[in-house]
N, C-alpha and C positions, 0 to 999 in steps of 0.2 A: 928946797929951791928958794929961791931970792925973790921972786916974782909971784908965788904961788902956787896953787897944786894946778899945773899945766896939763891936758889929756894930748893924746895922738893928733890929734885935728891943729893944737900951737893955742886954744882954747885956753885963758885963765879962768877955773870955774870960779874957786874961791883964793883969795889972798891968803898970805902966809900969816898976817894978823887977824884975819877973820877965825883962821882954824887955830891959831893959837892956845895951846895949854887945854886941846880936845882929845880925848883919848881915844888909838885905837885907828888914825887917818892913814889909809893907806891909797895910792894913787891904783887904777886900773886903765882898761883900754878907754872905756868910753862913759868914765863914771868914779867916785869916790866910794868910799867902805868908810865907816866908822861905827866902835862901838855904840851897842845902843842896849835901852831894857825896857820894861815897862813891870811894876808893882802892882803886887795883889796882897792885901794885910791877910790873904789866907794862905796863900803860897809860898810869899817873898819877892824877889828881884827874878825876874825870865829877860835872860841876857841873849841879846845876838848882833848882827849886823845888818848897818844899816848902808841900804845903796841908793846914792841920788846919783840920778842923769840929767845931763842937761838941758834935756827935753822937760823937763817936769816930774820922771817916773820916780816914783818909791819904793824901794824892793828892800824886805825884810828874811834873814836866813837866819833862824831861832836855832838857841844853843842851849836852852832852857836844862837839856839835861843831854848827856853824849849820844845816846839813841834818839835824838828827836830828828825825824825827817822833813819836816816842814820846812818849805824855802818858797820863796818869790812871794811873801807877804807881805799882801798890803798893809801899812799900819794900824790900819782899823782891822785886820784880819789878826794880826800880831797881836793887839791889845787884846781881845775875843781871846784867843789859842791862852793868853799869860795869865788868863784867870781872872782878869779885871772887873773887878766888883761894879765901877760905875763906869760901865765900859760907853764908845761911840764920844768920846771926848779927847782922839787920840794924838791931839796937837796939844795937847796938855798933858797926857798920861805917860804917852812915849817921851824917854826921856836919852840924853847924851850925857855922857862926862865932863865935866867941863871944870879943869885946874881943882879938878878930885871930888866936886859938886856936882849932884844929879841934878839937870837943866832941859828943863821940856823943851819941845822940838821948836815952839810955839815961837821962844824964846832965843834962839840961834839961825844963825845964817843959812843954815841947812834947808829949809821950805822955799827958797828967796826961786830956783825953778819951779816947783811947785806952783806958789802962788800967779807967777806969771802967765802960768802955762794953762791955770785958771781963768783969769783975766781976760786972756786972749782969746779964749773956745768960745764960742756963742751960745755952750751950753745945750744945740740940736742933739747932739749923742755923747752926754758924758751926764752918769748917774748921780744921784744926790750927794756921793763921798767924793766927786770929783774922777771918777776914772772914767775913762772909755768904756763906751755901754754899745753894745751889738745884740739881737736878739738873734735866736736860734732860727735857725733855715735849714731847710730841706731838699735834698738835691733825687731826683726819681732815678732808678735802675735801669737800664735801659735792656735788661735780660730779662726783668720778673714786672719791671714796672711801679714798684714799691716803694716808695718815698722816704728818705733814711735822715735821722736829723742829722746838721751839724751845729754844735757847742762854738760860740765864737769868741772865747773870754781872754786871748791871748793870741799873739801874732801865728804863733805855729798854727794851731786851730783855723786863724780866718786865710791860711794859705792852703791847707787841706782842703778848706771849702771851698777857696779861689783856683784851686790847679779841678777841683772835681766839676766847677760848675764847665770852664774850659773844656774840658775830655769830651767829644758827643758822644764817647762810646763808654762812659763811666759805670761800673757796676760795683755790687754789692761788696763784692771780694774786693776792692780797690780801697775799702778804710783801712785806714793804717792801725786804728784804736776799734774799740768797742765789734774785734772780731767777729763778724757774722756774715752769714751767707745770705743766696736767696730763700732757701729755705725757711729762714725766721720770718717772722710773722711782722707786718706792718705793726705800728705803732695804731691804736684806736682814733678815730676820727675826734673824736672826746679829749683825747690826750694830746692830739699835736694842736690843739688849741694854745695850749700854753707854751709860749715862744720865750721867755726870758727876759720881758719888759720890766725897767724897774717902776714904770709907772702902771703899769696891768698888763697881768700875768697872761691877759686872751690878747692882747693888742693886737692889730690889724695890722701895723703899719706905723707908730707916731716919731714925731721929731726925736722925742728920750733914746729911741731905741735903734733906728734906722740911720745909720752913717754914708756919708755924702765921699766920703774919702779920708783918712787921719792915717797917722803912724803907722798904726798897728794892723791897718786893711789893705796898706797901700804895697806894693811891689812893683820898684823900678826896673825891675829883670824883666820881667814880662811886657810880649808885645803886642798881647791878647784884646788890646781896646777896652779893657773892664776894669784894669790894676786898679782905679781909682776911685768907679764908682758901682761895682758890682752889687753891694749891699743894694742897691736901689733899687732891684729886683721884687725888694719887700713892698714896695708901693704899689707894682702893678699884681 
């Protein structure tokens, strides 16, 4: 294209000069691909692709070897998975092709959502690597009375938790993941202490961890009066 890599929306993310002589750019629905790797002087080169959204997100799908199933990794998860000896520096490690030169991400137009999308967050619910941070929550059975976690690390996950907290008649048999009945055994009062904060692991309640409404919590489908701010349940 003459204008640039254009999405669905009429959206120019990047110019046709920005991505110039990148190897690997392929246009999607709502998002770019491009080759990516990151080096380990024990391993070598762990090749995959890389996805920017225009929201900010980063999504990594390793190709490290033809069996490898890892996909939707973060870049700091990516760099960790390739072996990287000084790893947690992966705006420098992960790197793109660029006119046949391996070029940290650091160093290319590719973060320019990212870092925005940094900027812009006030930092209440997004962890120390910059993602969206939800801590784990608990929704009771309404058969057995048993309190079941839910994992909120991804959209699908915080809409499982958002259609169950909805349900008044929600039970046990109703998780889609981690099949179990009434029959299993609560989790120990000891152990649901730990909720998935990245600032502490017992946390009550804090800004790190408790979301107010974002991307990945939100659901415009729903007419349920909670789409936005249901997380906030953590407070009280």
């Amino acid at each position: 294209m003459a204008n640039g890599v254009e999405m669905e929306s009429g959206l120019v993310m990047f110019t046709d000069e920005e991505l110039r002589e990148m190897s690997g750019v392929k246009k999607r629905g709502d998002h770019i691909e491009v080759t990516c790797g990151c080096t380990s002087h024990r391993y070598g080169d762990a090749v995959g692709r890389l996805r920017v959204f225009v929201n900010g997100d980063l999504e990594i799908t390793c190709e490290c070897t033809p069996g490898c199933q890892e996909d939707k990794l973060t870049p700091a998860a990516f760099e960790k998975h390739s072996g990287r000896e000084t790893a947690r520096k992966w705006k420098n490690n992960v790197w793109v092709i660029v006119n046949g030169e391996k070029v940290p991400l650091c160093k290319t137009v590719l973060l320019k959502y990212y870092n925005q999308a940094a900027k812009s967050a006030n930092g209440s619910h997004r962890s120390h690597n910059g993602r969206v941070c939800h801590r784990d929550e608990f929704v009771r059975c309404t058969r057995c009375n048993k309190e079941r976690r839910f994992r909120l690390r991804t959209k699908e996950e915080c809409r499982v938790h958002h259609d169950a907290l909805a349900d008044v008649n929600w039970k046990c048999a109703d998780l889609p993941y981690d099949k179990i009945t009434c029959d299993d055994e609560e989790e120990r009062a000891s152990r649901r202490v730990y909720r998935g904060c990245t600032r502490s692991p017992t946390c009550k309640g804090c800004t790190s961890c408790v979301c107010f409404g974002c991307e990945i919590c939100r659901f415009s489908d729903c007419n349920c009066q909670t789409c936005t701010d249901f997380t906030t349940n953590a407070k009280t």
